[in-house]
C-alpha positions in Angstrom: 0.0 0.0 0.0 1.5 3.4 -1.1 -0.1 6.9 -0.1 -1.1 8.8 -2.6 -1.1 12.8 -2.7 -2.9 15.3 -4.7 0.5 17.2 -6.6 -1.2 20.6 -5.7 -2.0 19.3 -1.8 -1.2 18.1 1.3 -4.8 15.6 1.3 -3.8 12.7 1.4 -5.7 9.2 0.9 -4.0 5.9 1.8 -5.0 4.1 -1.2 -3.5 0.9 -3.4 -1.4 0.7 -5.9 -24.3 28.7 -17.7 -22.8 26.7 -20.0 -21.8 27.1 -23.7 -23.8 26.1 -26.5 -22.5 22.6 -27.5 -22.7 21.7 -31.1 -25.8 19.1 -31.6 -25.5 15.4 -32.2 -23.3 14.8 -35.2 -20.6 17.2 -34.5 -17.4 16.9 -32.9 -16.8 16.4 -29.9 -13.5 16.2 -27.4 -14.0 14.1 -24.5 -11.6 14.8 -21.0 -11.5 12.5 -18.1 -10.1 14.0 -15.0 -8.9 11.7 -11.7 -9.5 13.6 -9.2 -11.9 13.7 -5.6 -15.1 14.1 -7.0 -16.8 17.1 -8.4 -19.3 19.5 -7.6 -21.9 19.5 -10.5 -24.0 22.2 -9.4 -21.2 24.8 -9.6 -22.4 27.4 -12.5 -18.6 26.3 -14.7 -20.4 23.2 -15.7 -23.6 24.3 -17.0 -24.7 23.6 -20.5 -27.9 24.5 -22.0 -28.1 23.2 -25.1 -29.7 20.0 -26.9 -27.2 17.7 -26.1 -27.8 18.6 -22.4 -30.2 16.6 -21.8 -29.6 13.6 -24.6 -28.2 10.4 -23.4 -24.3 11.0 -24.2 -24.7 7.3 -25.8 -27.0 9.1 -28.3 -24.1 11.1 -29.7 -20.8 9.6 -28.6 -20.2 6.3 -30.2 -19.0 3.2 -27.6 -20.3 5.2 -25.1 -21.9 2.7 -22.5 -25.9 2.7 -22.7 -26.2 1.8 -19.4 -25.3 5.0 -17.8 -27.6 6.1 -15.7 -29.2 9.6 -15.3 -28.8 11.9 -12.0 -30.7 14.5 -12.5 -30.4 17.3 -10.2 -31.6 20.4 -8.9 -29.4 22.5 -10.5 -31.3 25.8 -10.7 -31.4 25.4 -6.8 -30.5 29.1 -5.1 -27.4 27.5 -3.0 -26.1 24.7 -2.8 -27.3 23.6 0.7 -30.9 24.0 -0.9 -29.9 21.7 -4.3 -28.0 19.3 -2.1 -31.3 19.0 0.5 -33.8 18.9 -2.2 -31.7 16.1 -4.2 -30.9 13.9 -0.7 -32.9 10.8 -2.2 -30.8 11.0 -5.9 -27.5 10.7 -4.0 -28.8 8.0 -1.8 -28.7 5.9 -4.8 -25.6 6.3 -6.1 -23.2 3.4 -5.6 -19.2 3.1 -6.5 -18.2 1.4 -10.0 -21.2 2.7 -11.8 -20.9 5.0 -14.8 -23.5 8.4 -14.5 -24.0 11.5 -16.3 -25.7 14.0 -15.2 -28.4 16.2 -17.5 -28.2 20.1 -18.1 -24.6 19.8 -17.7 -21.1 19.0 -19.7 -20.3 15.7 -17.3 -21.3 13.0 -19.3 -19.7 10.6 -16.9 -19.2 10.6 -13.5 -17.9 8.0 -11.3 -16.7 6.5 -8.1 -13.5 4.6 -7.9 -12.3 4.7 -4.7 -12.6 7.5 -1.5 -12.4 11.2 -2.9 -10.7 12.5 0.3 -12.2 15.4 2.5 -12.0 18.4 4.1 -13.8 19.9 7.0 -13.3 22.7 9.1 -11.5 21.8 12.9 -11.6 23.7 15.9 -8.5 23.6 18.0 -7.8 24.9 21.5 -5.4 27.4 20.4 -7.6 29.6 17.6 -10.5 29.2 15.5 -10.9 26.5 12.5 -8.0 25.7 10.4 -8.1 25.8 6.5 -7.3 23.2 5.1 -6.9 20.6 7.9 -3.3 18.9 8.1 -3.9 15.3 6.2 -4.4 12.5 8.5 -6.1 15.0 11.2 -9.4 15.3 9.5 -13.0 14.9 10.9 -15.3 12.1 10.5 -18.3 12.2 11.5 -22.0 13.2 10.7 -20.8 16.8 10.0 -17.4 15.6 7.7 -19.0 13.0 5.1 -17.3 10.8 2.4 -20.0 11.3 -0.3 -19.5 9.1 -3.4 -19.0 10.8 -6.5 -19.4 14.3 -4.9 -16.5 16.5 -3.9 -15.7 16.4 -0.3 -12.1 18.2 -0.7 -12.1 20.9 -3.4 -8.9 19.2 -5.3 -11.7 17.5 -8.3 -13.9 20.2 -8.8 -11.3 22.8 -9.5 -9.0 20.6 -11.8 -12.2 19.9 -13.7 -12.9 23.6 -13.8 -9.8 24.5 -15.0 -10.1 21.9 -18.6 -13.7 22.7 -19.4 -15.2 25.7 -16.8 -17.2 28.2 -18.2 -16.1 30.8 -18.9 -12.5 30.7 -17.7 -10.6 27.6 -19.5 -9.2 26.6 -23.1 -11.7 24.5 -24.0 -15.6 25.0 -22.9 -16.8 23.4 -25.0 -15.4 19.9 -24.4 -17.3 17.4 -22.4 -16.3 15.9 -18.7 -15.7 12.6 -17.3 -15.1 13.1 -13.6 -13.7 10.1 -12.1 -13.1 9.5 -7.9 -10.5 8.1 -6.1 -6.8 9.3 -6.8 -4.8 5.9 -7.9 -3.3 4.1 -11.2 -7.3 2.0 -11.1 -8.9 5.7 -11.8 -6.3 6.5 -14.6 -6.7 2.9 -15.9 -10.2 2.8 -16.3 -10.0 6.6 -18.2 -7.8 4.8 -20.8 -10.2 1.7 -21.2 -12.8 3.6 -22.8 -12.4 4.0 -26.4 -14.4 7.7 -26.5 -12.1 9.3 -23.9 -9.1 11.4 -25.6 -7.2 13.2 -23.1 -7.1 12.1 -19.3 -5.4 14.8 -16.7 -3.6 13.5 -13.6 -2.6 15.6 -10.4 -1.6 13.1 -8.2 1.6 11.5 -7.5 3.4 8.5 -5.6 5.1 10.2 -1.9 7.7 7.9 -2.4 8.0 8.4 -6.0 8.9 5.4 -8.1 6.5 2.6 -8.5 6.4 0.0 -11.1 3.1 -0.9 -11.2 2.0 3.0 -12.0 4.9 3.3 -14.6 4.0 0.5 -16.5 0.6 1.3 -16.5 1.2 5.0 -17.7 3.8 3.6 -20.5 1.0 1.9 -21.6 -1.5 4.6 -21.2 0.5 7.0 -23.3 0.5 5.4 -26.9 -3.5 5.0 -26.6 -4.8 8.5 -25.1 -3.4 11.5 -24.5 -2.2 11.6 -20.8 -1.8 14.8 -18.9 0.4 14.6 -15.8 1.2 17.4 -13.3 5.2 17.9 -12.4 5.2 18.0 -8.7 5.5 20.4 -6.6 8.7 20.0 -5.0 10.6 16.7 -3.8 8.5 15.3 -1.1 5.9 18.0 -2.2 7.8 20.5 0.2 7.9 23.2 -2.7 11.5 24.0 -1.5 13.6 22.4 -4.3 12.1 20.9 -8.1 11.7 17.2 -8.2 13.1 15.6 -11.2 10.3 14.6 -12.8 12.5 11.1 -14.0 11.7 10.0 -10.2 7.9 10.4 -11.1 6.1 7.4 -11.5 3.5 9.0 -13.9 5.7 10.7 -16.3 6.5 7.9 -18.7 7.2 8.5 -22.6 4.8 9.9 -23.8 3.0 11.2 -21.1 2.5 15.1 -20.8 4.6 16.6 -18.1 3.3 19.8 -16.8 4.9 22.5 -14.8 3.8 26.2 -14.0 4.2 30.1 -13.8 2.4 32.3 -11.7 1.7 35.4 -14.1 4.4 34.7 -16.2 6.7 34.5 -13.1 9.0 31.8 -12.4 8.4 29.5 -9.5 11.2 27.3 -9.4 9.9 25.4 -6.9 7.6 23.4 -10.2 9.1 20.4 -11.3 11.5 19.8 -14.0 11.9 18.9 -16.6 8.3 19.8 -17.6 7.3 19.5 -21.3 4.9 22.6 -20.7 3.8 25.2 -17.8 0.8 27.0 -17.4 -0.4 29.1 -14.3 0.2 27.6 -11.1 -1.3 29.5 -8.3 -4.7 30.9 -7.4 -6.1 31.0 -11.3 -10.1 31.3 -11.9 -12.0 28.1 -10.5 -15.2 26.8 -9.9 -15.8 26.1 -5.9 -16.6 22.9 -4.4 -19.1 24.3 -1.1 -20.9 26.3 -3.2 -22.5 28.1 -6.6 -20.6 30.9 -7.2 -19.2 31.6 -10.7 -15.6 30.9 -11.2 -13.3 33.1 -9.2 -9.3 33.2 -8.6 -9.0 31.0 -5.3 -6.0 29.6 -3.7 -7.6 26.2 -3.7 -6.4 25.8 -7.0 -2.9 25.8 -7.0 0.7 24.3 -8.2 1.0 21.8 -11.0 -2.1 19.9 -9.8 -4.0 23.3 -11.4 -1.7 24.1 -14.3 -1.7 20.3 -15.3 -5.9 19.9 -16.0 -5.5 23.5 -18.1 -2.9 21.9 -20.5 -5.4 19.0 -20.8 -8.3 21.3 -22.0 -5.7 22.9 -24.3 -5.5 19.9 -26.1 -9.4 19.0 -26.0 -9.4 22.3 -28.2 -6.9 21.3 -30.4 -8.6 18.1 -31.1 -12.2 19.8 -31.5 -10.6 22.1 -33.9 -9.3 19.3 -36.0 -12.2 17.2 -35.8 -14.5 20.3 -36.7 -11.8 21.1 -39.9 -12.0 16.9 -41.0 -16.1 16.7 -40.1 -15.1 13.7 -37.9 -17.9 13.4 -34.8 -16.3 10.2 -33.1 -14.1 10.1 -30.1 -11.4 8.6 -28.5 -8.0 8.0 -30.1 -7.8 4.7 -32.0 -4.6 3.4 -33.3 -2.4 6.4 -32.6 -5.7 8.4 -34.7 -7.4 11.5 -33.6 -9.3 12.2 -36.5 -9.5 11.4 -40.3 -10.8 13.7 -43.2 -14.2 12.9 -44.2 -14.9 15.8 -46.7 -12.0 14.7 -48.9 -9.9 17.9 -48.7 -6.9 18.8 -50.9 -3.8 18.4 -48.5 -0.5 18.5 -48.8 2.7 16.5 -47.7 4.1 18.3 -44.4 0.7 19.8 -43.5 0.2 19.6 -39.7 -3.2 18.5 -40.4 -3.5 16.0 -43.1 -6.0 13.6 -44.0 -5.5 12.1 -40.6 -4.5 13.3 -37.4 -2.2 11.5 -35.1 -1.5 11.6 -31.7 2.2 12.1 -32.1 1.2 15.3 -34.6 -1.1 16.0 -31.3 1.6 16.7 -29.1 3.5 18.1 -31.8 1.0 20.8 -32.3 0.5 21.3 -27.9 4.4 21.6 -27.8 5.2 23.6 -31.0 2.6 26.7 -30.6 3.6 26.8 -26.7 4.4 30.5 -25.7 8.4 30.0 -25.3 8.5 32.8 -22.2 5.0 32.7 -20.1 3.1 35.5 -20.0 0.3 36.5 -17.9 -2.6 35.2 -19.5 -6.6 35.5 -19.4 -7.1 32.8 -16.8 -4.0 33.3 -14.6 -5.9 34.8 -11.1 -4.1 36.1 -8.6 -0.4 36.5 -8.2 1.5 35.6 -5.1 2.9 37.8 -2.6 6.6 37.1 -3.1 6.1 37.7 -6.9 5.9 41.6 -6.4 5.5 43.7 -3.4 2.8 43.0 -1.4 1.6 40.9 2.1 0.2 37.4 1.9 -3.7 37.8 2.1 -4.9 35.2 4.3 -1.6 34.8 6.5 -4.3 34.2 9.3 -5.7 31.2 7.3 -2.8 30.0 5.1 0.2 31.4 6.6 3.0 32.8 5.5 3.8 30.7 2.3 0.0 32.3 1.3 -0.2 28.8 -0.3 -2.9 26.7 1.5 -1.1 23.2 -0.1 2.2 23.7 -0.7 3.9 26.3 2.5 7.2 26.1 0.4 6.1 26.9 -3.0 7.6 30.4 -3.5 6.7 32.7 -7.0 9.9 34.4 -7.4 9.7 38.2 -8.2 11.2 37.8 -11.8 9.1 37.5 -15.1 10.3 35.0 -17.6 10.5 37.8 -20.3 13.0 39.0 -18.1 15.2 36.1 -17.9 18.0 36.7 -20.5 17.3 34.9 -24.0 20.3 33.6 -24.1 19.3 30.7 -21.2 18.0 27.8 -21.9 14.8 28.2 -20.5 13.3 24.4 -21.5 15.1 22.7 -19.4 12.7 24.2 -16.8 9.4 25.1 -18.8 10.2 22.6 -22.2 8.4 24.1 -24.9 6.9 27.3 -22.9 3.3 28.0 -21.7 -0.5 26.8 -22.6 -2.7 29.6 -22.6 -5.3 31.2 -24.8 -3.1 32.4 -27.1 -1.0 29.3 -27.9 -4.4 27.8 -28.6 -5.4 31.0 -31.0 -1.9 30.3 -32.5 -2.4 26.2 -32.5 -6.1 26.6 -34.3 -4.4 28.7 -37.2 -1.8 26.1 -37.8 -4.1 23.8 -38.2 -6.8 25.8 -40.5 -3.5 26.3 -42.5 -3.8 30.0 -42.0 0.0 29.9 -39.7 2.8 27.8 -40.5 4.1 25.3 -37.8 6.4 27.2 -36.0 10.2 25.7 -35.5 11.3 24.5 -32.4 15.0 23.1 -33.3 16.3 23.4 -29.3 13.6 22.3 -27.4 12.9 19.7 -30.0 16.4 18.1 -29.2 16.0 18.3 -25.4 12.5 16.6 -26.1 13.8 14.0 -27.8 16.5 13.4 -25.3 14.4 13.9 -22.4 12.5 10.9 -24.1 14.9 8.5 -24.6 15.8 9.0 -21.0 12.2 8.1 -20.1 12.3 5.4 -22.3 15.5 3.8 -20.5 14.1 4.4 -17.3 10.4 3.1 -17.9 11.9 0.1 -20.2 13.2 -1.5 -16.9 10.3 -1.9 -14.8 
């Protein structure tokens, strides 16, 4: 038995081994499962009001599993005390192991695996409540539930948030799969469904290296497109990077993530990552309540950066599906999607008449920002990135960080750092934001050439063979 930690937290679970208007049935469609605790599906981010909303997602998405059961909620509810009283009998039905989607929203699958985690509020003899809770020191009782399938810590319904939230994510219009229980059976079960595409992991091994995980995720990596977060520090301190070689879930293949803050360096991120996005406190949905999305320290480090890198390239696969007219999912064979219009194209065309996952990646990493910038998502910046005190010392102390007390934004913007350093082997390839998908959508309309990459392509392919040496023996 290993313990298992969200990248982005100190929970810890002993554990084994409005919306937008979707396009109707017959269009593409990206699919994203996320491994996480749970989700809450009344938060506004996940709305969707249009036809599909209330279709059975085996109507539209082909292989998806007719058996999935409704859970239809009361979503329109004023808070979510209100929803979650009037909708007490729904959730007294759900059981673990069984697929559900739920109507007038984008989670067309939702399931239990395994314990979600929670968090609940402590009173101690020296002060008021404590946020979050130390891990291992949490309540149980009447007033501290393990609910299946909902989110009991706040880790799960902000990395789904941050793929496919309304309005603040890269791609809003893809569809959710929000899967329970952190642990190689969650990510396991994402890659055995042939209409998933991209799966996002921020979770990690405390001790690092673990065969069972690393052959599963070298597996995983040739038949979806795996998102991973970097780490957040060796031993999760956020004092020093951890090489992400020592990382059971960063196989060949797999996208490594690390993160800015603002376009500021935080060296604490693990390295080498293949791309960064925003790290610390960027626009979320909530898990305790209904409000819209809003910059919150709850969603921090790699473990938020990592899911916004996976909704990156849900659009990037939408946008290639929607050029080629292809309305399955899931990528089979190494294909994303093929050409069904019988367009002209040309040799060396990013596109094609089919659309690989290897030309996937290629397109993620080559249209990457090379220095982060502040983007449209990004949230708050930390106090040590500029002058300023820590908001909620009284809460989160010092560090301002409620996961990660070490995890330090440096006051330096990566446009600042001297172009003559080698900046991938920290960041790879750059940043994910909304305009690397801008930039990746022309390439692919034909309307921007691919751009070239020559150094971080070399360290890439190095970095991979290194995987490949590492992962090969176990």
């Amino acid at each position: 038995m290993r313990r298992l930690v969200c990248l982005a937290a100190v929970c810890a679970l002993a554990a084994p081994g409005s919306g937008p208007t979707h396009a109707a049935a017959g269009a593409a469609q990206a699919v994203v499962a996320v491994i996480d605790s749970g989700i809450n599906p009344y938060a506004p981010a996940f709305r969707d009001r249009s036809a599909l909303a209330t279709q059975h997602p085996s109507t539209y998405i082909p292989g998806y599993p007719a058996s999935a059961k409704a859970l239809r909620l009361s979503l329109d509810a004023p808070t979510l005390a209100k929803a979650l009283a009037k909708d007490k009998e729904v959730w007294e039905t759900v059981v673990s192991r069984q697929l559900y989607w739920i109507p007038g929203t984008k989670l067309i699958g939702v399931i239990s695996m395994s314990a979600g985690g929670r968090r609940c509020a402590r009173s101690t003899a020296a002060g008021p409540a404590t946020f979050p809770p130390p891990a291992g020191t949490l309540n149980v009782g009447p007033d501290c539930p393990e609910r299946i399938i909902l989110d009991d810590h706040g880790h799960g319904t902000s990395t789904a948030s941050r793929i496919a939230g309304t309005p603040h994510s890269l791609a809003p219009g893809a569809r959710l799969v929000a899967i329970e229980g952190l642990g190689t059976d969650s990510s396991v079960w994402a890659a055995e469904q042939p209409w998933i595409d991209v799966q996002s992991n921020s979770w990690g091994f405390v001790m690092g290296l673990e065969p069972g995980a690393m052959r599963a995720f070298r597996d995983m990596a040739g038949d979806q497109l795996v998102v991973t977060a970097s780490g957040n520090g060796v031993g999760f301190s956020g004092f020093a990077p951890e090489p992400t070689y020592l990382h059971a879930l960063s196989a060949p293949g797999v996208i490594v993530v690390g993160g800015h803050d603002n376009g500021h360096v935080t060296a604490w991120s693990g390295a080498p990552a293949h791309v960064v996005a925003d790290a610390f406190a960027p626009y979320t949905a909530m898990w305790n309540s209904k409000t819209e999305m809003k910059p919150d320290p709850v969603a921090c480090c790699t473990s938020t950066s990592a899911p916004y890198v996976a909704g990156a390239a849900a659009a990037i696969i939408l946008k290639a599906r929607q050029i080629h007219g292809w309305t399955k999912t899931g990528i089979r064979n190494g294909v994303v999607s093929k050409d069904t219009k019988g367009g002209s194209w040309s040799a060396g065309d990013p596109l094609g008449r089919t659309f690989t996952l290897d030309e996937l990646r290629r397109v993620l990493f080559a249209t990457a920002e090379s220095r982060p910038r502040a983007g449209r998502d990004d949230g708050l910046l930390h106090f040590t990135g500029g002058p300023a005190a820590p908001e909620h010392y009284e809460r989160d102390g010092l560090g301002e960080n409620p996961y990660c007390q070490g995890c330090w934004t440096l006051p330096l913007t990566w446009d600042a750092v001297p172009a003559g350093l080698p900046a991938y082997l920290s960041i790879g390839y750059g940043a994910i934001n909304e305009r690397s998908v801008a930039f990746a959508r022309k390439v692919l309309s034909g309307a921007k050439p691919m751009p070239s990459r020559p150094d971080e392509d070399a360290f890439y392919e190095q970095d991979q063979a290194l995987r490949a040496a590492v992962w090969g023996a176990v």
